[in-house]
Phi, psi and omega in degrees: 000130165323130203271164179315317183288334137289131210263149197286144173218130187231134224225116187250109193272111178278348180058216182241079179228154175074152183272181189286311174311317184301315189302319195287345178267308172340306206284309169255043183243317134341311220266283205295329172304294203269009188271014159250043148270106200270166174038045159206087171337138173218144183223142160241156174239131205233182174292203178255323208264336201263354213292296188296321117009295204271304196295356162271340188260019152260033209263352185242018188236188182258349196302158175237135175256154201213145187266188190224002165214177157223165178251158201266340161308161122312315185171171192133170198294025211246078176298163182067348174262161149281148170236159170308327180276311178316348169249355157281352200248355178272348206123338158346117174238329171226188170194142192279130181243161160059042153296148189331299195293323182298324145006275189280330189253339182267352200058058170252137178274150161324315173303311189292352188281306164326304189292352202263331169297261170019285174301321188291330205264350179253322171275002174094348180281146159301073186291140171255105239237131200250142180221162191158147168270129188266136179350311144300356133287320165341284163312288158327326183110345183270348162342305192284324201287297134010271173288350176282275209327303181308318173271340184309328207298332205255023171254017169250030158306289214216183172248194154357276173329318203264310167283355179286007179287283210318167142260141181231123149233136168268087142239131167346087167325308213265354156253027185263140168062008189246346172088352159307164161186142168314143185288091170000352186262304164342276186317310177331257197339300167306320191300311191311293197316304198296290201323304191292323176287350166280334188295319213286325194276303195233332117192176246270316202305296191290003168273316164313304178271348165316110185282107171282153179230175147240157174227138164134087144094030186286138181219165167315339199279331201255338205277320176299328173277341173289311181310334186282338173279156210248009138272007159265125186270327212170205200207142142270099211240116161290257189311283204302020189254011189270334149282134191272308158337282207295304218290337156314324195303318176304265210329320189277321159313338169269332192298160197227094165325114192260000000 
């Protein structure tokens, strides 16, 4: 179970679905499912375009809206990006970076994951810095070692201050969208591994408050037993955030009785 210094957070990447009309019913299908839900944080991630649509009709909720990239600029000759101050300036309180797919379909690097926390942590958005092994490291045996690289790579962004900010989600390339998912013993373990190298890299108080999230194939059915290990804070929900039901269900598996 999530310790008392950390409040549970659950965060629904809608990807690349829905016109401006769905995000807004989504959005305010979200609002109403969860809004007698207590002790959880809830963030949504819309397309770029809906981005402004949705934080006016969550703009009277707890809900948070969240990007799903960033450019690692401020501004500048870079057609087609977003910037970290233009999503602060839509309403952004976080944003997702080194998610699998920007990973796998885009070539984004550890370096480049770095520069884009780096910008988010300088405009005040939170980044939710996404890390993970794909099966074939599973299998080799390298997962954990995977994933310490992968954040070793983001602890020269900021300093102390500034990264006790961040959010690390952790997912299993091989549960995303495949309908698989890590065992709660799995998630643990790994969940544990990130905790102890952020206490190593940036000190004991912020690794310790540090919002661990899991990601991968998270559904109402699976969410209460991952959330029940005491290094899982919350969820990254892909598919099953696209329902306003189920992905509340989630949101109530996480919540912390007040």
């Amino acid at each position: 179970m999530t310790s008392g210094a950390r409040t549970p957070l659950v965060v629904g990447n809608w990807k690349l679905h829905n016109n401006l009309a769905a995000s807004e019913a989504l959005a305010r299908g979200v609002a109403h499912a969860v809004a007698g839900v207590t002790g959880v944080d809830v963030v949504v991630a819309p397309v770029f375009v809906a981005l402004p649509t949705v934080a006016k009709v969550l703009a009277s909720t707890r809900i948070g809206v969240c990007a799903q990239d960033v450019h690692f600029e401020d501004k500048g000759a870079f057609t087609g990006e977003v910037s970290a101050p233009l999503l602060a300036d839509v309403g952004c309180r976080f944003c997702i970076v080194g998610h699998s797919e920007r990973r796998q379909f885009f070539g984004e690097t550890d370096a480049l994951v770095k520069k884009k926390v780096a910008a988010l942590l300088r405009s005040g958005v939170t980044p939710i810095v996404c890390v993970g092994e794909t099966l074939a490291q599973r299998e080799a045996g390298q997962a954990e070692q995977t994933v310490i690289d992968q954040l070793d790579a983001i602890f020269d962004a900021g300093d102390g201050s500034t990264l006790g900010r961040v959010v690390v989600a952790y997912e299993p390339l091989w549960a995303i969208g495949t309908g698989e998912v890590a065992s709660p013993e799995d998630a643990q373990q790994m969940h544990a591994a990130i905790r102890k190298r952020c206490i190593e890299r940036i000190d004991a108080a912020a690794g310790e408050k540090l919002t661990l999230l899991y990601g991968g194939s998270v559904k109402p059915e699976n969410a209460g037993d991952l959330m029940a290990e005491s290094d899982i804070d919350g969820a990254l929900v892909g598919g099953a955030s696209l329902d306003a039901a189920g992905f509340a269900a989630i949101v109530r598996a996480a919540s912390v009785p007040c």
